[in-house]
gemmi code that builds the backbone of each chain (N, CA, C; Angstrom):
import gemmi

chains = {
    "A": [
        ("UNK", (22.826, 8.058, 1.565), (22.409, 7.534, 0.249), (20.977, 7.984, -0.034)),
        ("UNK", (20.796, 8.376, -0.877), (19.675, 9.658, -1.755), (18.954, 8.211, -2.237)),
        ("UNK", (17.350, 7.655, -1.384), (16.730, 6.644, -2.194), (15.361, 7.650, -3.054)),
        ("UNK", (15.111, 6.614, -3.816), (14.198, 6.891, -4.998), (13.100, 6.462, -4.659)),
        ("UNK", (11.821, 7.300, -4.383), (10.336, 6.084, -3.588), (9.262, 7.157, -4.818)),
        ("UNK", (8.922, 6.956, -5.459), (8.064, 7.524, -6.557), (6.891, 6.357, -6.642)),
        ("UNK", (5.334, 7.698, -6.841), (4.228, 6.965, -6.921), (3.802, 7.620, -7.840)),
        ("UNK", (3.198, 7.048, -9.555), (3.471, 7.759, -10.463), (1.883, 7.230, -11.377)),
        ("UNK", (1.548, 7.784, -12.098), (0.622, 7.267, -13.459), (1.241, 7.275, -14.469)),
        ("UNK", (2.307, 7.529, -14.745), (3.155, 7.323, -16.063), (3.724, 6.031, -15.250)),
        ("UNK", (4.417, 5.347, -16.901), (4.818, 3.811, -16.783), (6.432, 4.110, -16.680)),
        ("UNK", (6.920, 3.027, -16.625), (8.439, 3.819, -15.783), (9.164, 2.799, -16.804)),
        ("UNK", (10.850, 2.751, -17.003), (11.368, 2.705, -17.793), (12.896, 1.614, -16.910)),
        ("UNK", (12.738, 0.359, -16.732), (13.278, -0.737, -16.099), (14.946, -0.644, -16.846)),
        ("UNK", (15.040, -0.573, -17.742), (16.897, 0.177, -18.028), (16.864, 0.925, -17.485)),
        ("UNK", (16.862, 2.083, -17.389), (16.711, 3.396, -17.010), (17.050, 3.670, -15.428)),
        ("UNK", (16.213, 2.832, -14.792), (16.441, 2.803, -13.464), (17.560, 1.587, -12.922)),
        ("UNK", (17.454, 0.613, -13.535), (18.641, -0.367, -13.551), (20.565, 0.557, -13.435)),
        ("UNK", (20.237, 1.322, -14.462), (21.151, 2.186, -14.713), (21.390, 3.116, -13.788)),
        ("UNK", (20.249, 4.073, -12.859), (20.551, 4.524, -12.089), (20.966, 3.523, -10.737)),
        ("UNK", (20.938, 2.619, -10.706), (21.030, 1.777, -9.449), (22.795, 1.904, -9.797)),
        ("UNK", (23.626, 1.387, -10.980), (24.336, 1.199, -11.008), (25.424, 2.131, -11.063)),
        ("UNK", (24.835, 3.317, -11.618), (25.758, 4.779, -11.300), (26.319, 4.945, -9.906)),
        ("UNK", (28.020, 4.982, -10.320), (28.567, 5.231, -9.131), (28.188, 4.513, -7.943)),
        ("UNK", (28.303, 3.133, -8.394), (28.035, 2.474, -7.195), (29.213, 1.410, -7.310)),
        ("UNK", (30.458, 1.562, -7.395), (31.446, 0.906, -7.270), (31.957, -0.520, -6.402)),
        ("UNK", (31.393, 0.370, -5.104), (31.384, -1.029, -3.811), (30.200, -1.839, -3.897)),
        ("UNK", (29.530, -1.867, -4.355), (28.002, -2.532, -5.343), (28.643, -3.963, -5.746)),
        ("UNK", (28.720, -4.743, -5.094), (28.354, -6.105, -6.040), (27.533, -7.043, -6.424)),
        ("UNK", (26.296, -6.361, -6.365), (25.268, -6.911, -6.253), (23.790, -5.802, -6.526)),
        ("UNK", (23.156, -6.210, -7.825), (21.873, -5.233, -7.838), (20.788, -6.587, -7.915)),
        ("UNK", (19.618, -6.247, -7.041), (18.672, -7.015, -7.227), (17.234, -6.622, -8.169)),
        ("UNK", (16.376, -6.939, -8.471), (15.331, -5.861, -9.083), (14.163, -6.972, -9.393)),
        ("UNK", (12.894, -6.086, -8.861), (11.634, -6.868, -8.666), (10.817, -5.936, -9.644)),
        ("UNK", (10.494, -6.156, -11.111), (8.881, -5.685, -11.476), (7.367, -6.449, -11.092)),
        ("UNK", (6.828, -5.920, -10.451), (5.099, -6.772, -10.982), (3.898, -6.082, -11.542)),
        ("UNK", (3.852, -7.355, -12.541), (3.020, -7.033, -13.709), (1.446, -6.958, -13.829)),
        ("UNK", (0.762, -6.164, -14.399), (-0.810, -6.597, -14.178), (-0.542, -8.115, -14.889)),
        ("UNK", (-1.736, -8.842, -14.196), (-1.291, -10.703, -15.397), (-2.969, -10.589, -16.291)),
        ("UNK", (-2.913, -11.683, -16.873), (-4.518, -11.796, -17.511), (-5.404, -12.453, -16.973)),
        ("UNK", (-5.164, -12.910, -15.472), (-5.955, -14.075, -15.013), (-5.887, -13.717, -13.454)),
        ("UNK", (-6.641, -13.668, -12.703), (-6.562, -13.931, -11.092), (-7.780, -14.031, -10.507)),
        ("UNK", (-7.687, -14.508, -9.210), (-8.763, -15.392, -8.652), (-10.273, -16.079, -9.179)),
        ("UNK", (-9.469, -16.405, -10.651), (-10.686, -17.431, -11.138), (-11.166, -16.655, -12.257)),
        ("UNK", (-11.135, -15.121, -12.433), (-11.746, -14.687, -13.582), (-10.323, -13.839, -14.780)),
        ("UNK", (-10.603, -13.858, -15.894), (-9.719, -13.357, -17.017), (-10.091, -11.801, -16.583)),
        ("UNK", (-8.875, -11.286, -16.419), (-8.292, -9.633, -15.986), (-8.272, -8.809, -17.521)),
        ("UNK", (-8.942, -7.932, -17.772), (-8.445, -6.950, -18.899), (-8.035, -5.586, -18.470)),
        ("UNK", (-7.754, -5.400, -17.453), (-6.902, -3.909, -17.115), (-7.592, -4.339, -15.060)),
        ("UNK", (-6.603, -2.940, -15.071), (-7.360, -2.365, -13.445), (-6.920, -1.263, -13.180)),
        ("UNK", (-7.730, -0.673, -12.203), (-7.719, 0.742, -11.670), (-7.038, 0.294, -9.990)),
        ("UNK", (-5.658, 1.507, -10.014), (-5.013, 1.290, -9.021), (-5.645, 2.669, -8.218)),
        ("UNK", (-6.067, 2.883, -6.746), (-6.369, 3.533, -6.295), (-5.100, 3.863, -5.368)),
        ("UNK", (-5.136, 5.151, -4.581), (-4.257, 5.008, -3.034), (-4.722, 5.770, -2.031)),
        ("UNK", (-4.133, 6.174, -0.898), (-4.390, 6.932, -0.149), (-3.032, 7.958, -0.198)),
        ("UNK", (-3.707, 8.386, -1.020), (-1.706, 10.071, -1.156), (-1.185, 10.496, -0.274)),
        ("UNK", (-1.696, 10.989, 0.809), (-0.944, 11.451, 1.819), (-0.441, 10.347, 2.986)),
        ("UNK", (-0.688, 9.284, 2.610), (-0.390, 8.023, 3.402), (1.008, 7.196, 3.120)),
        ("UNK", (0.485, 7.210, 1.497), (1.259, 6.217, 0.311), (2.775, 6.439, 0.827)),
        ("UNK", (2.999, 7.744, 0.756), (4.938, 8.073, 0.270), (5.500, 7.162, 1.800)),
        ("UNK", (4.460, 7.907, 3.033), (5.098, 7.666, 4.278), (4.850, 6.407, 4.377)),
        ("UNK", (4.448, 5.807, 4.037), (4.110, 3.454, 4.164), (5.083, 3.430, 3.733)),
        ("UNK", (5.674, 3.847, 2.363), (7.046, 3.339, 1.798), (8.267, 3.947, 2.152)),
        ("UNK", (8.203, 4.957, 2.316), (9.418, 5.777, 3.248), (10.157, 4.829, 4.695)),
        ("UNK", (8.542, 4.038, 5.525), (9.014, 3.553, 6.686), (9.874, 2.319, 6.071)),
        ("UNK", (8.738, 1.750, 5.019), (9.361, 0.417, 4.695), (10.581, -0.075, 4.598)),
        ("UNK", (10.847, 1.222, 3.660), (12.535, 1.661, 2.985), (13.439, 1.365, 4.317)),
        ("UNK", (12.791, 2.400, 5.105), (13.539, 2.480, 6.197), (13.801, 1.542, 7.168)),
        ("UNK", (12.844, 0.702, 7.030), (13.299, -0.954, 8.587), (14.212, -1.738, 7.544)),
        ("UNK", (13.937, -1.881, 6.312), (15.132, -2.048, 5.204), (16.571, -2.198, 5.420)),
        ("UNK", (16.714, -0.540, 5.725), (17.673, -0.286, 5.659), (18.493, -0.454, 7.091)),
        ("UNK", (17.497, -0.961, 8.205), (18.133, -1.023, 9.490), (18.625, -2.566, 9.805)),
        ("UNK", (17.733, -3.816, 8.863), (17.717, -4.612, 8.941), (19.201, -4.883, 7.981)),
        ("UNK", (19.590, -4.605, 6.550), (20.836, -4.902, 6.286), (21.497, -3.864, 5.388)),
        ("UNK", (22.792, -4.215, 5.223), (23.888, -3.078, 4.863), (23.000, -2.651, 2.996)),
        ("UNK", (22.713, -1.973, 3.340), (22.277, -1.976, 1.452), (22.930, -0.317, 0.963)),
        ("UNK", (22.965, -0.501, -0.066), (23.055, 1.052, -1.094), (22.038, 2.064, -1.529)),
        ("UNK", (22.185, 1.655, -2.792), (20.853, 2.232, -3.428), (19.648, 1.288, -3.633)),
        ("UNK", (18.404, 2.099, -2.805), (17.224, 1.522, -2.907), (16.162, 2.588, -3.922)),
        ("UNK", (15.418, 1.643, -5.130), (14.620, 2.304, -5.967), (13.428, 1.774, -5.874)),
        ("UNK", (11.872, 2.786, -5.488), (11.064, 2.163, -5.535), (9.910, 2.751, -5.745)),
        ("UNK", (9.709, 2.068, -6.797), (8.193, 3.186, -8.141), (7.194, 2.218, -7.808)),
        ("UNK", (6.255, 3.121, -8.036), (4.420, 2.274, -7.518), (3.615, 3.155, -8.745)),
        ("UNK", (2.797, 2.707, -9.440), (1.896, 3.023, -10.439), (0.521, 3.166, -10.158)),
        ("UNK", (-0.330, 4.189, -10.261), (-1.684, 4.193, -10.105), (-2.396, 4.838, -11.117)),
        ("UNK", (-3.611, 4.570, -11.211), (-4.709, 4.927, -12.179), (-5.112, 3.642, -13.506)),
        ("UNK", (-5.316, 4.028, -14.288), (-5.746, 2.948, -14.883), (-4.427, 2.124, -15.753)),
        ("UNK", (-4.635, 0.681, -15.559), (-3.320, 0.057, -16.238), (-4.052, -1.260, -16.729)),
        ("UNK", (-3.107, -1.594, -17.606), (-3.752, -2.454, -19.159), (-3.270, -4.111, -18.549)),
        ("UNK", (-3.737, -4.854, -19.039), (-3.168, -6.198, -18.808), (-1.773, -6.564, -19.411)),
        ("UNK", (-0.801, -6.703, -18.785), (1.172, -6.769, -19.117), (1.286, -5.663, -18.833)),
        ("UNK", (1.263, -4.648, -18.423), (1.445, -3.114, -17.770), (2.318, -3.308, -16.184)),
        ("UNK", (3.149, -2.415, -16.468), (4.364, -2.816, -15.098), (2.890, -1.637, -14.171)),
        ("UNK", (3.287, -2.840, -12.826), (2.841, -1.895, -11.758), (4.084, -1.018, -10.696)),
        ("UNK", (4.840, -2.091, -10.038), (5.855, -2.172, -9.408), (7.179, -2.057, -9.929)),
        ("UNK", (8.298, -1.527, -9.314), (9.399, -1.930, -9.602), (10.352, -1.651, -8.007)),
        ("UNK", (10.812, -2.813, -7.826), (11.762, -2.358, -6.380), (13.223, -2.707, -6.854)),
        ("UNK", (14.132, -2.083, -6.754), (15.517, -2.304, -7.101), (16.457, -1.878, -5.949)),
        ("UNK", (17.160, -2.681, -5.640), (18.078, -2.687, -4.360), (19.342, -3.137, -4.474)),
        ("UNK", (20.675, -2.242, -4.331), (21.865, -2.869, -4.466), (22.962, -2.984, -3.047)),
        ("UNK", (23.531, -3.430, -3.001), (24.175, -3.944, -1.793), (25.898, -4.501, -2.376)),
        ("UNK", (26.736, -4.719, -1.344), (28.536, -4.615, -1.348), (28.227, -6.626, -1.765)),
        ("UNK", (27.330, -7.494, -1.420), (27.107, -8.777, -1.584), (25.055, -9.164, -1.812)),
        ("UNK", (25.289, -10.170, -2.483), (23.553, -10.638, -3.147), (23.137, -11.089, -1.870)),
        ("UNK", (23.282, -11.573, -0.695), (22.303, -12.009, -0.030), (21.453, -11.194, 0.604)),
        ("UNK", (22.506, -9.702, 1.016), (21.722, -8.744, 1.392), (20.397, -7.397, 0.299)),
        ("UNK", (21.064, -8.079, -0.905), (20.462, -7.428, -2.301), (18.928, -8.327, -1.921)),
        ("UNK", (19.211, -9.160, -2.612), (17.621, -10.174, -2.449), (16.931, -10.096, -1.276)),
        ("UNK", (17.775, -10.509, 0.028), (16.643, -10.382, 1.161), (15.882, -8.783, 1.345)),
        ("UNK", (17.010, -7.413, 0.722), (16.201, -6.500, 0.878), (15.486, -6.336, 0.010)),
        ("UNK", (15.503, -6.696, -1.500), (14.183, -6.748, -1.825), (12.871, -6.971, -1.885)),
        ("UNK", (13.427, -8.504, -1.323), (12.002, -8.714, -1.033), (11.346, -8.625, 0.075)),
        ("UNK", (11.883, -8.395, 1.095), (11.674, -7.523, 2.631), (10.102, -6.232, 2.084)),
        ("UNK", (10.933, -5.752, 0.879), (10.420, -4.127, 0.595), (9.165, -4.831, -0.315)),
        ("UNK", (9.080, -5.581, -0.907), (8.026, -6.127, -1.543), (6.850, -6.215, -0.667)),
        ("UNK", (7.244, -7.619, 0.272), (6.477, -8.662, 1.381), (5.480, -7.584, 2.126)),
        ("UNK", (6.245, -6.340, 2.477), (5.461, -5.075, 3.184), (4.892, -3.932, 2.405)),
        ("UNK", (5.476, -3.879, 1.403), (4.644, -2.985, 0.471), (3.161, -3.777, 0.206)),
        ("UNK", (3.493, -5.353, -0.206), (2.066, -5.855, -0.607), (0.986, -5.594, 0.471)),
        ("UNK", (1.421, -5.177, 2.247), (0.217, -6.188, 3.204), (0.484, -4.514, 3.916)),
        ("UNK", (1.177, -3.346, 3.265), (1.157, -2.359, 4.289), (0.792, -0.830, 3.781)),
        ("UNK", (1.579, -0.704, 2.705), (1.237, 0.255, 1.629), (-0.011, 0.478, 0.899)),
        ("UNK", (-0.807, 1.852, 1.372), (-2.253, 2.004, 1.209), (-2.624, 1.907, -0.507)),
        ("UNK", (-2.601, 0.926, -1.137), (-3.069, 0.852, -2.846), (-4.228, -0.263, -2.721)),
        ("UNK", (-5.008, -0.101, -3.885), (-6.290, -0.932, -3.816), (-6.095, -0.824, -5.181)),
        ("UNK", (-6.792, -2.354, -5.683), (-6.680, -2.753, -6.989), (-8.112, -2.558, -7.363)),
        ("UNK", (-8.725, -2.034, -8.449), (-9.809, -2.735, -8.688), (-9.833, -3.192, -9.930)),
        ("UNK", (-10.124, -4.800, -10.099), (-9.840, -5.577, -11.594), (-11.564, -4.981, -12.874)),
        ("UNK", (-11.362, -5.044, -14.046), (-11.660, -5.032, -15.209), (-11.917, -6.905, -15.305)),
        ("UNK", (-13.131, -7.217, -15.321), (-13.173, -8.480, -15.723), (-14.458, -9.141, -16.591)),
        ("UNK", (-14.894, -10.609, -17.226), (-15.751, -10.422, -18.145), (-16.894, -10.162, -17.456)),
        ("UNK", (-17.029, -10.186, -16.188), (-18.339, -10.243, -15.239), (-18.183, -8.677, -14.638)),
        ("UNK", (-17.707, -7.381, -15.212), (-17.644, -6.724, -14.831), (-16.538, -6.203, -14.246)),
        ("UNK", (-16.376, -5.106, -13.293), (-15.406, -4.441, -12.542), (-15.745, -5.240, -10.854)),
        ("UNK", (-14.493, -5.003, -10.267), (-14.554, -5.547, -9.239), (-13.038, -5.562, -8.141)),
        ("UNK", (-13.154, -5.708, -7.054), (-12.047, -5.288, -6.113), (-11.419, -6.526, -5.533)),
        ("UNK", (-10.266, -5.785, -5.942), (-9.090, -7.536, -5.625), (-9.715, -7.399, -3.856)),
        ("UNK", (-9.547, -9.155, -3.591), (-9.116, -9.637, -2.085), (-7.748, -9.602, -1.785)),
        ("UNK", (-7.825, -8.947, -0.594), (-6.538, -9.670, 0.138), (-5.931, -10.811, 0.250)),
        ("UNK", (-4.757, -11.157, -0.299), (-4.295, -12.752, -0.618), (-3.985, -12.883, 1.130)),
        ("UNK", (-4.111, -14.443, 1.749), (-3.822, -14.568, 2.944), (-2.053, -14.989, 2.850)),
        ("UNK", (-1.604, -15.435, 1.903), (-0.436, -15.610, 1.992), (0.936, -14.388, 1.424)),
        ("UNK", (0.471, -13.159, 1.336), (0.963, -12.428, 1.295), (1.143, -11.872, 2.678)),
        ("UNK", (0.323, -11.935, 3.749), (0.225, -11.772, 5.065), (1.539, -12.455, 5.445)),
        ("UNK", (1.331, -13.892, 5.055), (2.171, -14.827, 5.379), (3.581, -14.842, 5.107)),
        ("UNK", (3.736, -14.369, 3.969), (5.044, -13.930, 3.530), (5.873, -12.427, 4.530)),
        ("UNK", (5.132, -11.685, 4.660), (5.275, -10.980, 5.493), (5.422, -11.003, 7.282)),
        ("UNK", (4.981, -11.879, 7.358), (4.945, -12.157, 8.993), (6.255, -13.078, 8.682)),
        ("UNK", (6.960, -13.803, 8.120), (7.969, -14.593, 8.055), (9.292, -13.594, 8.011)),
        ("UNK", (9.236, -12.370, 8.093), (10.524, -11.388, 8.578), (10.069, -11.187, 10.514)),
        ("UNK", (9.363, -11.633, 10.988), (9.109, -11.373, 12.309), (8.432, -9.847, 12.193)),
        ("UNK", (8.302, -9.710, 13.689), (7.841, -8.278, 14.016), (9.233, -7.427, 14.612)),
        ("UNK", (9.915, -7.819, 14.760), (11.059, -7.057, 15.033), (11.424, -5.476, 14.393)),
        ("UNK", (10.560, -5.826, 12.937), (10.801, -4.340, 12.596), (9.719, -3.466, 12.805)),
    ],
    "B": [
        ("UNK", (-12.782, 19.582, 14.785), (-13.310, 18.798, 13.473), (-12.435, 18.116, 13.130)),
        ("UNK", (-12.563, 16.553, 12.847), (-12.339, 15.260, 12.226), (-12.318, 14.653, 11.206)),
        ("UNK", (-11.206, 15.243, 10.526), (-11.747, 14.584, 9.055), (-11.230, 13.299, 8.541)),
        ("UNK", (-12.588, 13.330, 8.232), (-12.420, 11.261, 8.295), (-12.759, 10.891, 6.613)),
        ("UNK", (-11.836, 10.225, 6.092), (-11.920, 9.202, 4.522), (-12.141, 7.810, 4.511)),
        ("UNK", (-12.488, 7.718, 3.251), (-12.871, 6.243, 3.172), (-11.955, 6.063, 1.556)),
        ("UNK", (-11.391, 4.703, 1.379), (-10.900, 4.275, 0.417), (-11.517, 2.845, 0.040)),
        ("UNK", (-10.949, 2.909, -1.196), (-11.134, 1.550, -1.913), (-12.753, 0.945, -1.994)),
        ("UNK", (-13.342, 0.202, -1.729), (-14.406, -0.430, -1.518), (-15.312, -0.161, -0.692)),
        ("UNK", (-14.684, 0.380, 0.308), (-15.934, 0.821, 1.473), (-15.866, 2.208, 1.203)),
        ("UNK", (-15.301, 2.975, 0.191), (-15.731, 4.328, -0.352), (-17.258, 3.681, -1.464)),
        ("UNK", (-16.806, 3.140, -2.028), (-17.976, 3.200, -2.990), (-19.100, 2.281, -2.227)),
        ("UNK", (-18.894, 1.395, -1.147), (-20.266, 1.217, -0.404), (-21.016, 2.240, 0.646)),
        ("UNK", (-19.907, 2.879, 0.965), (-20.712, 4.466, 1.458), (-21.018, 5.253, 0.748)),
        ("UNK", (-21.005, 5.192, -0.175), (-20.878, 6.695, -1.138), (-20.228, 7.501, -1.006)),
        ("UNK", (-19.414, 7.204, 0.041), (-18.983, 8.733, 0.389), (-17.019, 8.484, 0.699)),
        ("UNK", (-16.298, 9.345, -0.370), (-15.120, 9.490, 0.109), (-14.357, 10.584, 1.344)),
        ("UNK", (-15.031, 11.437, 1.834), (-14.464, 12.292, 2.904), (-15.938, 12.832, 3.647)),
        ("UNK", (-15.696, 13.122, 5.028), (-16.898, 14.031, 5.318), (-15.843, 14.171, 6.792)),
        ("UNK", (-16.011, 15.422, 7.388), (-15.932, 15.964, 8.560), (-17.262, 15.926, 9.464)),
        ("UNK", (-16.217, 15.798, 10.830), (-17.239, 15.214, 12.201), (-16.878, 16.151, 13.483)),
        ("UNK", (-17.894, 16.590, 13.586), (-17.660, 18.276, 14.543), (-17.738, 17.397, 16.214)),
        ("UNK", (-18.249, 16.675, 16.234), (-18.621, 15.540, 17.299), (-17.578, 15.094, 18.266)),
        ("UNK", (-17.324, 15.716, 19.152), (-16.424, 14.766, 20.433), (-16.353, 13.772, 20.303)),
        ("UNK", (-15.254, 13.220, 20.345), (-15.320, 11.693, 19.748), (-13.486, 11.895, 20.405)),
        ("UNK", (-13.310, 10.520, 21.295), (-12.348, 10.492, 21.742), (-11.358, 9.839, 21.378)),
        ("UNK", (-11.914, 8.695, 20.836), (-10.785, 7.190, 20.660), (-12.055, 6.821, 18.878)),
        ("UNK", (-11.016, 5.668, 18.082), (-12.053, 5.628, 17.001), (-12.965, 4.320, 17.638)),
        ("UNK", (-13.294, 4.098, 18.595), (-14.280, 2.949, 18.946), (-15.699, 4.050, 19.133)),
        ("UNK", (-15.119, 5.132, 19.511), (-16.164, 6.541, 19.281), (-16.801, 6.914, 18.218)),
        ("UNK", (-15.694, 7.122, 17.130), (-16.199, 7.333, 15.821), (-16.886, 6.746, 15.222)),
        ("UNK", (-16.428, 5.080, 15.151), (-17.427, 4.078, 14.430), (-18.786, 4.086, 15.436)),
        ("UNK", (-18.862, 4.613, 16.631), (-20.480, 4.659, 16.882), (-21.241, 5.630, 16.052)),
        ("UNK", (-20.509, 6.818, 16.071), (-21.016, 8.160, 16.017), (-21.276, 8.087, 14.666)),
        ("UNK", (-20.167, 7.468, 13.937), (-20.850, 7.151, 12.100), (-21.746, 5.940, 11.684)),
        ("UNK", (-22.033, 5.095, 12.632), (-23.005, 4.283, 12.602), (-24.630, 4.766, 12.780)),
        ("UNK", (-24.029, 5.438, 13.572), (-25.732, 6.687, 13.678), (-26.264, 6.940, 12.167)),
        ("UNK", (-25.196, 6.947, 11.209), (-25.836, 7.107, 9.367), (-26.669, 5.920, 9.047)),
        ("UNK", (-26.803, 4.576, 9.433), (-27.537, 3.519, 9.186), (-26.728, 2.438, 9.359)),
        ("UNK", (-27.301, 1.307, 8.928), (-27.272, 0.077, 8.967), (-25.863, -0.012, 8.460)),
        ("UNK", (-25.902, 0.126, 6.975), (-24.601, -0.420, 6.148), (-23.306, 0.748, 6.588)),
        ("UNK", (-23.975, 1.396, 7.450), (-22.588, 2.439, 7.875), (-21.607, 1.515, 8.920)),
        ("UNK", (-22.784, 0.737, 9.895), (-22.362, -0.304, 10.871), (-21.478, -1.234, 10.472)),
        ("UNK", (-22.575, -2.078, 9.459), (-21.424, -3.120, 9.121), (-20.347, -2.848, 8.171)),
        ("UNK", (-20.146, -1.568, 7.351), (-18.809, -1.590, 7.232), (-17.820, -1.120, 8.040)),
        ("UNK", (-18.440, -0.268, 9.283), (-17.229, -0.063, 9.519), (-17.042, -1.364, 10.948)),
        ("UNK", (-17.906, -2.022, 11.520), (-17.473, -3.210, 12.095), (-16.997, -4.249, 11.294)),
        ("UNK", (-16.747, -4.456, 10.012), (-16.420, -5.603, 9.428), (-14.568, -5.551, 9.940)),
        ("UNK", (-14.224, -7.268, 10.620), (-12.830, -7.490, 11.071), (-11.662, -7.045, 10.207)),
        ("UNK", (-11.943, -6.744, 8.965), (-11.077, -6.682, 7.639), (-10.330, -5.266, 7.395)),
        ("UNK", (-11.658, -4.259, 8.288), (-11.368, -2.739, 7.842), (-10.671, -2.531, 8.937)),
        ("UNK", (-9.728, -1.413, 8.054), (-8.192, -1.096, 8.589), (-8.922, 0.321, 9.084)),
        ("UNK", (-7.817, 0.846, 9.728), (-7.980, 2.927, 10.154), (-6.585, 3.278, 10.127)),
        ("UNK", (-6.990, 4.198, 9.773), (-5.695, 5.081, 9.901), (-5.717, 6.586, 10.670)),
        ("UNK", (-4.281, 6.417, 11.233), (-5.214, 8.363, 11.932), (-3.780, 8.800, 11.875)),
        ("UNK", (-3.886, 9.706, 10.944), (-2.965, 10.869, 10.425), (-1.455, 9.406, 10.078)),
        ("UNK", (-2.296, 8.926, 8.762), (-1.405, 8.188, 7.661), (-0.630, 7.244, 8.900)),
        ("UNK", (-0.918, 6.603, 10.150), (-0.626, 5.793, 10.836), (-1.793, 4.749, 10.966)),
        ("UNK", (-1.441, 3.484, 10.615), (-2.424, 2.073, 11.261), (-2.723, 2.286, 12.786)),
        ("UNK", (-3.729, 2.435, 12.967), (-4.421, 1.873, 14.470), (-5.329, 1.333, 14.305)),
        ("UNK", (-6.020, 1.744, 15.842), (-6.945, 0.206, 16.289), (-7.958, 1.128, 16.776)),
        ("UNK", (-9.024, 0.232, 17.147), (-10.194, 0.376, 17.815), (-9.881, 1.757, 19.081)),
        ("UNK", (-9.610, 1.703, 19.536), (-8.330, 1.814, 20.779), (-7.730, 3.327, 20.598)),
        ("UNK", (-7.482, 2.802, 19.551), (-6.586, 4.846, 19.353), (-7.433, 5.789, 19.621)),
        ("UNK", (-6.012, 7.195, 20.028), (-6.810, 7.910, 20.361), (-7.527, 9.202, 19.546)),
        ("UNK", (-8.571, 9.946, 19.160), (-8.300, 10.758, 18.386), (-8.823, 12.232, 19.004)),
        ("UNK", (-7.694, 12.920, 18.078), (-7.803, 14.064, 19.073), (-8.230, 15.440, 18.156)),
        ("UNK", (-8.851, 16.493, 18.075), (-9.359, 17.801, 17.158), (-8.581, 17.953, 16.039)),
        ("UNK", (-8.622, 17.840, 15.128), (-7.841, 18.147, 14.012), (-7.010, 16.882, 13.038)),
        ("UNK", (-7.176, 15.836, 13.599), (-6.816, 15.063, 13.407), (-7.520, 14.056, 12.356)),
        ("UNK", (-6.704, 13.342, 10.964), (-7.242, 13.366, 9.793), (-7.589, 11.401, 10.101)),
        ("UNK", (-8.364, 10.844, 9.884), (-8.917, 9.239, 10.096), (-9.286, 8.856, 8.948)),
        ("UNK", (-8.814, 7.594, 8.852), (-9.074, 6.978, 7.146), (-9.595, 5.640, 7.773)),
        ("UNK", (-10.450, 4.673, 6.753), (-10.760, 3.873, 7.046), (-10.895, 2.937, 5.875)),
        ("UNK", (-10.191, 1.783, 5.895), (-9.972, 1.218, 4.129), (-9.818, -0.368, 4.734)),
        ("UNK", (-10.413, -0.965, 3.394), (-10.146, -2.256, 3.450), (-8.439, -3.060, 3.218)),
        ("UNK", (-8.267, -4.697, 3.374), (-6.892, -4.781, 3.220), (-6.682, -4.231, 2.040)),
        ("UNK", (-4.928, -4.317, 2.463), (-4.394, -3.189, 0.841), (-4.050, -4.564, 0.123)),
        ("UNK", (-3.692, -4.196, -1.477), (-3.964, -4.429, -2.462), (-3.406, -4.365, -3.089)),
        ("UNK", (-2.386, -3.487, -3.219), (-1.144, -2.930, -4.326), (0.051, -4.187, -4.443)),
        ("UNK", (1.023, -3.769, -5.230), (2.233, -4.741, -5.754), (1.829, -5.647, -7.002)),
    ],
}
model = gemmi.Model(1)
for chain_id, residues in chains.items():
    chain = gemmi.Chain(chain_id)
    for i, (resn, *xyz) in enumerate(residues, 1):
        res = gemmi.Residue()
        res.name, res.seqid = resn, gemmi.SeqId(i, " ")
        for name, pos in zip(("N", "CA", "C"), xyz):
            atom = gemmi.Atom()
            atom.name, atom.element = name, gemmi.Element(name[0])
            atom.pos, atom.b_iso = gemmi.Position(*pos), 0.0
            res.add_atom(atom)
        chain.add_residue(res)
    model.add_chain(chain)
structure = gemmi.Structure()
structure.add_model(model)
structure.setup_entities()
């Protein structure tokens, strides 16, 4: 199964890829799908855009592995998964992970498997647009947390 | 030669996003001496508990080993999603 791992500055198109999840995927009973959005508000100050940075030659292979303990951990299909960088507006998609599977429990848990480790593993850095200036997101501790709750097994 | 990057935040507190290190340097508990030799704020960023490394697009540690040719990044937690 041919997955989709794209890291892009153009904004991406959530039918579009919905649609490819669902092409020819017959034994599919189940598509799951995660966007996240820039919001207008975080850690205390009002957000008007941010600059997504990465490390390029790092980026594809963080999500390539991710994909991959994913896919060892449960039966899934088609996995789609776009990452956005450079400058993005406040309501501007950053993310999109889409994952389909033969039943939903294995749809959802692999999505958000691919999320939980993209947030705490995948080399991107935010830096927020705010009224006090520009400035660089913190590390949330409970995104850690969310992530350590699949074990280390993978 | 070692070529070593910096991302995110501790690029723009070094000034500096890439520089090569001709310097024997075995493991990165080496490197962060040998780039501490630049000053003060070279120290504490790269001793701060928070900053990650990478050596050739893999997470390591203090500990790893690094060997001629081999590319080292050094970035704060990530951020993305």
């Amino acid at each position: 199964m041919q997955d989709i791992i794209d890291v892009q500055t153009d904004d991406f198109d959530q039918n579009a890829l919905y649609n490819a999840l669902r092409q020819d995927s017959a034994s599919q009973g189940a598509i799951v799908t995660f966007s996240g959005l820039v919001r207008d508000f975080n850690q205390g100050h009002a957000i008007g855009g941010l600059f997504l940075e990465h490390y390029p030659a790092m980026t594809m292979h963080s999500l390539t592995n991710i994909v991959g303990q994913a896919r060892q951990r449960w039966t899934l299909g088609k996995i789609i998964v776009i990452h956005r960088v450079g400058h993005l507006a406040q309501g501007d998609q950053i993310v999109f992970v889409g994952v389909t599977s033969a039943h939903r429990k294995d749809a959802f848990d692999g999505a958000q498997f691919i999320m939980d480790h993209l947030k705490t593993e995948a080399p991107f850095w935010k830096k927020e647009t705010t009224e006090c200036g520009p400035r660089w997101v913190e590390a949330n501790p409970n995104d850690e947390k969310a992530r350590a709750k699949w074990g280390n097994d993978d | 030669m070692i070529n070593v990057l910096f991302f995110g935040q501790l690029k723009e507190q070094l000034q500096t996003g890439q520089l090569s290190i001709e310097l024997p340097v075995n493991d990165v508990k080496a490197l962060k001496t040998a780039l501490g030799q630049r000053g003060v704020l070279w120290q504490e960023c790269l001793s701060g508990a928070s900053t990650l490394v990478a050596i050739n697009q893999t997470i390591g540690s203090d500990k790893s080993t690094i060997n001629d040719g081999d590319e080292v990044a050094f970035f704060p937690p990530v951020t993305g999603g």
